[in-house]
Structures are given as structure tokens and as C-alpha cells.
N, C-alpha and C positions, 0 to 999 in steps of 0.2 A: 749155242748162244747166237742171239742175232746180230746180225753188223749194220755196223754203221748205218746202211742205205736204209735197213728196213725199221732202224731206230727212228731217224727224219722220216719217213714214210707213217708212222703209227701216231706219232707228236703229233703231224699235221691233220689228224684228224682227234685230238687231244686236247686237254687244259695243258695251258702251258705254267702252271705255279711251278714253284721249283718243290724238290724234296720231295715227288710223286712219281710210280713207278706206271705210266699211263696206260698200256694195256689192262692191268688187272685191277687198280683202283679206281678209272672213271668209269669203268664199265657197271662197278658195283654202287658206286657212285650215282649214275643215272637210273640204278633203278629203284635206290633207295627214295632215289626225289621224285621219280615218276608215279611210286604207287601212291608218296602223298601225294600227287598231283589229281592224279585220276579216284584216287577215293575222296577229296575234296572237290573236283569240278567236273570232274567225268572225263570222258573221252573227248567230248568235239571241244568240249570249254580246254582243258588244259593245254599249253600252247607249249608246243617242242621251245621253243625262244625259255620262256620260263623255267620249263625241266632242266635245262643246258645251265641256266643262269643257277640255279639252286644247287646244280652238280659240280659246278666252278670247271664246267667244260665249254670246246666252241660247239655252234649248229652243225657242223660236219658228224660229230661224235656219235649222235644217236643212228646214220645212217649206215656209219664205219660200223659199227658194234653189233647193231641190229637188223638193219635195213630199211629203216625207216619208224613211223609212228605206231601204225597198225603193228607192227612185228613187235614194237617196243610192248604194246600194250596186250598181246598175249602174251608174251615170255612173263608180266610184270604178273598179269593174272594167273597163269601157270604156278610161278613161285607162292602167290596167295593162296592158290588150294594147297600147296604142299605143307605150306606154315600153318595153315589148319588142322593139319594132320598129326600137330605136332604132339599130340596125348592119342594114345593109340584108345581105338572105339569098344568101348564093352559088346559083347556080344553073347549069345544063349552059352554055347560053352565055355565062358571065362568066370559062370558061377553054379552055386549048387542048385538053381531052382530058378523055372522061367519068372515067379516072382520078381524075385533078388536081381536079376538080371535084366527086367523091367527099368526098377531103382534103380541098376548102374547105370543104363542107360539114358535114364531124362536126367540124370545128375550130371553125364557126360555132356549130353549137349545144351543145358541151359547154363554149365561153365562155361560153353564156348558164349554162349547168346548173349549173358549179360556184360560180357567183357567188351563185345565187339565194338562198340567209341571207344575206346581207347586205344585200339590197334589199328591203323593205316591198312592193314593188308586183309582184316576182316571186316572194315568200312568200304573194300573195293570190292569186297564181296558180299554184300551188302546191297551196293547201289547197282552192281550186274543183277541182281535180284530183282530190284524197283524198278531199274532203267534200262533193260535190258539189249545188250550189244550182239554180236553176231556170236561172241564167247558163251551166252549164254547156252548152247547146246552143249560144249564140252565142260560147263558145271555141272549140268544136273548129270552125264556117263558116268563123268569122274568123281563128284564128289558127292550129289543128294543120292544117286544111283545108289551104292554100297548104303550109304546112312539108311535110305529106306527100306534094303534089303533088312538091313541086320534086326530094327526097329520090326518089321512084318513077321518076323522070325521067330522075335521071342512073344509078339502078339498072337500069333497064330497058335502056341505052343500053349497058352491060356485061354484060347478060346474054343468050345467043340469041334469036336474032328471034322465036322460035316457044316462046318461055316461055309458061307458061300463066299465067293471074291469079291462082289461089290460092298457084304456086312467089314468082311475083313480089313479091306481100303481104306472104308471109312473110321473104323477106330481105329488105323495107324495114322492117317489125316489128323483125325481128332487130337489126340497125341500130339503129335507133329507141330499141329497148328499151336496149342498152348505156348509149346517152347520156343517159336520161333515171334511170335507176337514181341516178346520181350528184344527179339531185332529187330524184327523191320518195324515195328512201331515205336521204337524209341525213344524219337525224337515228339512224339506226340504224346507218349506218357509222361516222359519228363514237362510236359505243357500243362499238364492236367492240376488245374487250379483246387488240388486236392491232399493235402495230407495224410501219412507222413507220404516221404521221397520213396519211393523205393527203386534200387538201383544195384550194383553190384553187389555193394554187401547182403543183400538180402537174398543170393541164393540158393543158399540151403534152403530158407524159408517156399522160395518158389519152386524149387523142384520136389520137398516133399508132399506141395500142394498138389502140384502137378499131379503126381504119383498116386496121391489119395484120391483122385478126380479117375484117372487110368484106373486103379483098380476097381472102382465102385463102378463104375462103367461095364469093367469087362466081366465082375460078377453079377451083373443084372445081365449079361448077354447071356452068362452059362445057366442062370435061374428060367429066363425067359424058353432056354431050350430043353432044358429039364421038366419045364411045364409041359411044354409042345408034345414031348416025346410020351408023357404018361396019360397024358388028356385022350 
């Protein structure tokens, strides 16, 4: 248990409301207010002053906690890839056929894609995507890294044996590209003086478009090499 001295010691750099246990509530506290901060204004706009005031903590606390603002805002993005994570990724062996496991696949990440306004922690990843910070490198090890392994995996697995790496790239790109449009461009579809809306509710609709677009794709790739090899 800690005493007394190290009680005053933690306070002082703490909200002082009452009825708050300040080591383990304003920590979660500030980081719940920092990633709306930094998915609403980014990195240089969001002002520690602000994240403090939103966490009902003092200026001292993000320093006490983290070590500062830059520290504050990897740990915040850290936590943001892991909350991404939080529906685990289909991949070739969690179905009977590189088909089917196509399907789970754009079904998996165009649930993440259309939901992303509405979640603080996928709007901050998001705008590391658009805006890119020094973070940007350990998104793509950690988090597109795997997604575009698993994605190449079961593409490859439907394409001839003897594709080459830059054909294979680019229909996993292709791919790729469809479902993530629905992110980063969001804000500009929702713009689009166009009916109807389409938005969340609509993505079953878009990912088994998605799917139908992948497959007809990738059986003109195995027609076009079925030709090659008999000609």
C-alpha cells in the first residue's frame, strides 16, 4: 500500500475532484480525452491545456503519466491499433475454400471501414493515414502489414501458380483499394449531392459488391492465363 508521502506525491500531479482514485482513473481518463482530441484535431492542433481540461485533470498529469505529449500520442495510437483488432481477421485457413475466405475477408474489413465516424480510435486512424505523423511507420508493421499479408494469401491462392509479384500486388491493391475508399473518403461521399445516402447500414450491400468485383477480376486473370498457356 502506498503511504502517505507517495499519496501527496501522485495528487500533485492529479485532478484533485473528490471520490477519484488518481493514479488509475486519470490516466484512463486522459487517454480517453486525448484520442478524441487527436482524431478530431490531430496532433499539432490538440492542445495538452484542452486534453487536461476534458480529463478533469491538472497540466502536470500528462507528463506524470506519460512523459509528455509525443508519448501521450503513441500510447493513444498504440491503444487505437489494438481496438482495431478487436474482431479477429479471417484468413485462408479459418474457411473451406480460398473463395469463402475472399468473402470473409472484404466482409471483415469493410465492417471495420464503414463504422469508422463513429469510433474516436478508428477516426485517429484514419487521419494518421491522411496526415501522416512519425506513427505512421509502426501502422503500416503492425497493423496494414498482417491485413495485407493475410488479403495476398488468399489472393494468391485464386490466382495461377506462376503469377508474377507485381500482377499479384495489384489485385490485392485493387481489392484493398475498394474497401478502404469507404474510409478515407468518407467525408466526401457523404458530400456527394447524390442519392440515396449510403453509409453504415449498407454494408453487406458493399462488400458483397466488393466481392463480386474481386471475383470477376480474378477469374479473368486465371481465363486470360489459361489462354496464354494453350495459344
Amino acid at each position: 500500500m502506498a503511504n502517505k508521502s507517495n499519496v501527496r506525491f501522485i495528487r500533485m500531479f492529479d485532478t484533485h475532484l473528490p471520490g477519484r482514485i488518481p493514479a488509475i482513473s486519470s490516466k484512463s481518463d486522459i487517454l480517453n480525452a486525448a484520442t478524441e482530441a487527436f482524431a478530431d484535431r490531430g496532433f499539432d492542433a490538440a492542445s495538452v491545456r484542452a486534453i487536461c481540461t476534458a480529463a478533469g485533470v491538472n497540466l502536470a498529469a500528462i507528463n506524470y503519466h506519460f512523459g509528455g505529449k509525443a508519448a501521450l500520442y503513441r500510447e493513444v495510437v498504440t491503444r487505437a491499433y489494438e481496438s482495431s483488432r478487436s474482431t479477429p481477421m479471417p484468413s485462408l485457413a479459418d474457411h473451406d475454400s480460398p473463395d469463402e475466405a475472399l468473402a470473409g475477408w472484404i466482409d471483415w474489413y469493410v465492417g471495420r471501414s464503414v463504422q469508422a465516424g463513429l469510433d474516436p480510435a478508428r477516426r485517429l486512424l484514419l487521419r494518421e493515414a491522411a496526415q501522416p505523423t512519425t506513427e505512421l511507420d509502426g501502422v503500416v508493421q503492425s497493423v496494414l502489414h498482417p491485413v495485407y499479408q493475410a488479403l495476398e494469401e488468399i489472393v494468391k491462392a485464386l490466382l495461377p501458380c506462376d503469377i508474377d509479384a507485381r500482377s499479384l500486388k495489384l489485385h490485392c491493391l485493387g481489392i484493398l483499394g475498394q474497401c478502404m475508399v469507404h474510409r478515407v473518403c468518407r467525408e466526401m461521399i457523404d458530400r456527394l449531392p447524390v442519392e440515396p445516402h449510403i453509409g453504415p447500414e449498407d454494408a453487406m450491400a458493399i462488400s458483397e459488391l466488393i466481392t463480386m468485383n474481386a471475383r470477376a477480376s480474378l477469374a479473368a486473370a486465371r481465363a486470360i492465363n489459361t489462354e496464354d498457356s494453350s495459344a
